[in-house]
C-alpha positions as CSV (number, residue, x, y, z in Angstrom):
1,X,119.7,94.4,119.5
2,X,123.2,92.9,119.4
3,X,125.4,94.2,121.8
4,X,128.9,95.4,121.4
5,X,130.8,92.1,122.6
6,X,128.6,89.7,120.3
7,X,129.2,91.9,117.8
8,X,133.4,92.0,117.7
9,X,133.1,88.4,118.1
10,X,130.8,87.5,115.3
11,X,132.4,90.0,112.9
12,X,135.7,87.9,113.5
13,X,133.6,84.2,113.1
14,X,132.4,85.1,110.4
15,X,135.1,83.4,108.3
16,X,133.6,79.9,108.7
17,X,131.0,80.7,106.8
18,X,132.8,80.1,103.8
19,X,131.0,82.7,101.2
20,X,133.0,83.0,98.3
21,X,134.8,86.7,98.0
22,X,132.9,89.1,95.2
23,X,133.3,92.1,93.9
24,X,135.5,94.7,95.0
25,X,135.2,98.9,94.5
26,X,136.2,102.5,95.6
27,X,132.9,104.3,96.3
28,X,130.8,101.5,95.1
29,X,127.6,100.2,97.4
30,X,124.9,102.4,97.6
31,X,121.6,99.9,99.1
32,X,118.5,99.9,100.4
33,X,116.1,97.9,102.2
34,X,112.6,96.8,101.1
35,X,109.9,95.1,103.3
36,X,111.3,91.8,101.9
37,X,114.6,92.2,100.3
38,X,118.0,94.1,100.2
39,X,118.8,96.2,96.6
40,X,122.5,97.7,96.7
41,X,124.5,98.6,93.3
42,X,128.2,98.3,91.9
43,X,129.3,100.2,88.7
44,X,133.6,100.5,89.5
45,X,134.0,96.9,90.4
46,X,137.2,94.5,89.6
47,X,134.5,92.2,88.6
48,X,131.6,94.3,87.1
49,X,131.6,95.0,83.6
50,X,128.4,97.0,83.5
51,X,126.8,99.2,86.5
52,X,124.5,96.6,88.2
53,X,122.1,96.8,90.8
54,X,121.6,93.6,92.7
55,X,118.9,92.3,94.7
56,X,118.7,89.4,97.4
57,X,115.1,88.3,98.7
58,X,114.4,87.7,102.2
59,X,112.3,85.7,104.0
60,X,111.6,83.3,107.0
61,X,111.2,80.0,104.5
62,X,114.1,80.4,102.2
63,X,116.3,82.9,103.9
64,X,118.6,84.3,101.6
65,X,117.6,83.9,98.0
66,X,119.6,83.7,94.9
67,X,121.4,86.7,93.6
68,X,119.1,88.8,90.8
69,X,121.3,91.0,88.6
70,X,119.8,94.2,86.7
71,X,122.1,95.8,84.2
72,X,121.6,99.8,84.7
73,X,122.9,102.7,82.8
74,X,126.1,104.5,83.9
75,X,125.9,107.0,86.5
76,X,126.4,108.6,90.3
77,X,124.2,107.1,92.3
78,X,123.8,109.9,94.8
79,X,120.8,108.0,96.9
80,X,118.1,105.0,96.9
81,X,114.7,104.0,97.8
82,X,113.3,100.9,98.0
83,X,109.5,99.8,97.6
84,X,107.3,96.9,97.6
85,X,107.6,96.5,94.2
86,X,110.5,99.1,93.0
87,X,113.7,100.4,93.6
88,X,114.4,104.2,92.6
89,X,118.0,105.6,92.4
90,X,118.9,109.0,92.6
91,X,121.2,110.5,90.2
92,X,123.0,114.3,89.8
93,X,119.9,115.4,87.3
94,X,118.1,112.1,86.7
95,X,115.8,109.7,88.8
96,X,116.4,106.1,87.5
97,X,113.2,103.2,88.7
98,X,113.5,99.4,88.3
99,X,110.4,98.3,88.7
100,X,109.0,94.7,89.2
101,X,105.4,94.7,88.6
102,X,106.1,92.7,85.5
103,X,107.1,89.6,84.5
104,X,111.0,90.5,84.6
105,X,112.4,94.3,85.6
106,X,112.4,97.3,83.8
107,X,114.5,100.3,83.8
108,X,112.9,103.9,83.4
109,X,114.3,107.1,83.3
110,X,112.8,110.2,84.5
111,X,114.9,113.8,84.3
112,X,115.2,115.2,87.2
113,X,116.7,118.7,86.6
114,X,115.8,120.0,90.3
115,X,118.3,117.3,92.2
116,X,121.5,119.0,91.1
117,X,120.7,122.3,92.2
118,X,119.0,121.0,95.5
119,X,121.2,121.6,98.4
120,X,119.1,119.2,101.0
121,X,118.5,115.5,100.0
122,X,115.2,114.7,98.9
123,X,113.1,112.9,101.5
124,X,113.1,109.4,101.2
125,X,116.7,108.6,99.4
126,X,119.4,107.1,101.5
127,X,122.4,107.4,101.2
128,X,123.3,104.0,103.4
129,X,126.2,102.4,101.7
130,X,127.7,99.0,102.3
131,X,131.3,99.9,101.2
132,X,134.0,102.3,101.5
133,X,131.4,104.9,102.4
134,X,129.4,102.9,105.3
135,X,129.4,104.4,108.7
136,X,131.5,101.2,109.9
137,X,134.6,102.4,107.8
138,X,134.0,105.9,108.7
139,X,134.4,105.2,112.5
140,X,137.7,103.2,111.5
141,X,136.4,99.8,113.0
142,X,134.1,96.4,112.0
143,X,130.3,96.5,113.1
144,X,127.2,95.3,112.2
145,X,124.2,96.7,110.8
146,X,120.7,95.3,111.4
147,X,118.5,94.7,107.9
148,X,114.8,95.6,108.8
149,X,113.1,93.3,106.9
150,X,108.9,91.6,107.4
151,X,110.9,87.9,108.9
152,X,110.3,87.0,112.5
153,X,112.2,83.6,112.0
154,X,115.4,84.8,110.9
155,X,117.5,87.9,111.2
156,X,119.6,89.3,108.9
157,X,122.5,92.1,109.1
158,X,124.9,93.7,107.2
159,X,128.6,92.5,108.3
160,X,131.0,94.9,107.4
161,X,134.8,94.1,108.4
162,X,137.2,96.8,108.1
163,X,140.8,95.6,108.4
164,X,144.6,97.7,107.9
165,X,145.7,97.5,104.6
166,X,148.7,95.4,104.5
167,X,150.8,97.2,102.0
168,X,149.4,100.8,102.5
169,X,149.1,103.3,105.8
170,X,146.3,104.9,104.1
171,X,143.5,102.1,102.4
172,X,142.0,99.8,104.5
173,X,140.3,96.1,103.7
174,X,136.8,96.1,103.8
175,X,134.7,93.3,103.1
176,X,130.7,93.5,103.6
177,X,128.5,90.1,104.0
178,X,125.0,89.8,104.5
179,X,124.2,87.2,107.0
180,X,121.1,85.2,107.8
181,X,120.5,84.5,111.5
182,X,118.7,82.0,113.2
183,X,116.7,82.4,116.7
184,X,119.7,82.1,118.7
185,X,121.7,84.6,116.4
186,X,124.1,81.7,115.1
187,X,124.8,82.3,111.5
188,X,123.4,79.6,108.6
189,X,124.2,81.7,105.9
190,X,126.2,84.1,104.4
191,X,127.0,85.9,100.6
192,X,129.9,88.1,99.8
193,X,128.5,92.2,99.1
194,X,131.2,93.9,98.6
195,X,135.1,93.3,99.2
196,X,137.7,96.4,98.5
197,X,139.4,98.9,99.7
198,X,138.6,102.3,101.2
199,X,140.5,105.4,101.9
200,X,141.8,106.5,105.6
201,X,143.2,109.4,106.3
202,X,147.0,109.1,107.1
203,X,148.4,112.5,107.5
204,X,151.1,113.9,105.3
């Protein structure tokens, strides 16, 4: 558990990590967390041309791995669940699983007509987001959020820094790393998630 202090200081050190800044969005950043790996996806990006869902392997030899890109079809993610070996998204009338039994992923779709007139969330679909939607952004301040993975040499949390808006009263800066920690909780690595901006209420 990190505690409150460790947290506001490691939120601000993590500049010298050096990741390079990626994509940036509105209401982009649904994820999940599998027993090895985080899955989150992007579709209104600066820098996305298709909706993607992206995927980062964890693990206690390699820590994080290289970036693996999916190109999905266009539409609301409303929810995700990740599982060993598949990640299911949750649209308004349409359940969407990328599945990696195979040699390389595949994309089904299976209609769903009973989501959009559902008015509880089906079990098992979170609706944890990484951008202008996280809890961290909500609560108008930085924090970090622990990723429950199968590792017991590293750690690894969600880092998501939510700064004023220079220009505007009402956006503010958000920018979401994942981070890789070793047994005394310093930092070795870190990759860019999500960088944008995010709506605050600012009165009339």
């Amino acid at each position: 558990m990190i505690d409150r202090s460790f947290k506001t200081l490691f939120v601000l050190a993590l500049t010298a990590c050096g990741a390079a800044r990626a994509a940036r969005a509105d209401s982009d950043g649904y994820y999940c967390v599998g027993p090895n790996y985080i899955a989150y996806e992007l579709q209104l990006a600066q820098h996305e041309h298709n909706h993607s869902l992206h995927v980062f392997r964890l693990n206690d030899s390699t820590g994080i791995s290289a970036r693996t890109t999916i190109v999905l079809p266009r539409f609301q993610v409303h929810g995700m669940r990740c599982e060993p070996d598949a990640i299911k998204l949750l649209g308004w009338d349409s359940l969407y699983t990328v599945s990696f039994a195979g040699p390389r992923p595949t994309v089904a779709v299976t209609v769903a007509p009973w989501v959009s007139t559902s008015r509880q969330r089906l079990p098992g679909f979170d609706d944890a987001n990484l951008g202008a939607w996280s809890k961290p952004v909500r609560a108008y301040r930085s924090d970090t959020i622990p990723v429950q993975i199968n590792a017991t040499r590293y750690r690894f949390v969600l880092a998501i820094d939510v700064k004023p808006h220079p220009t505007s009263k009402c956006e503010f800066l958000v920018v979401t790393r994942l981070v890789q920690l070793d047994s005394n909780a310093r930092a070795v690595q870190s990759v860019v998630l999500f960088d944008g901006d995010a709506p605050r209420e600012c009165g009339n």
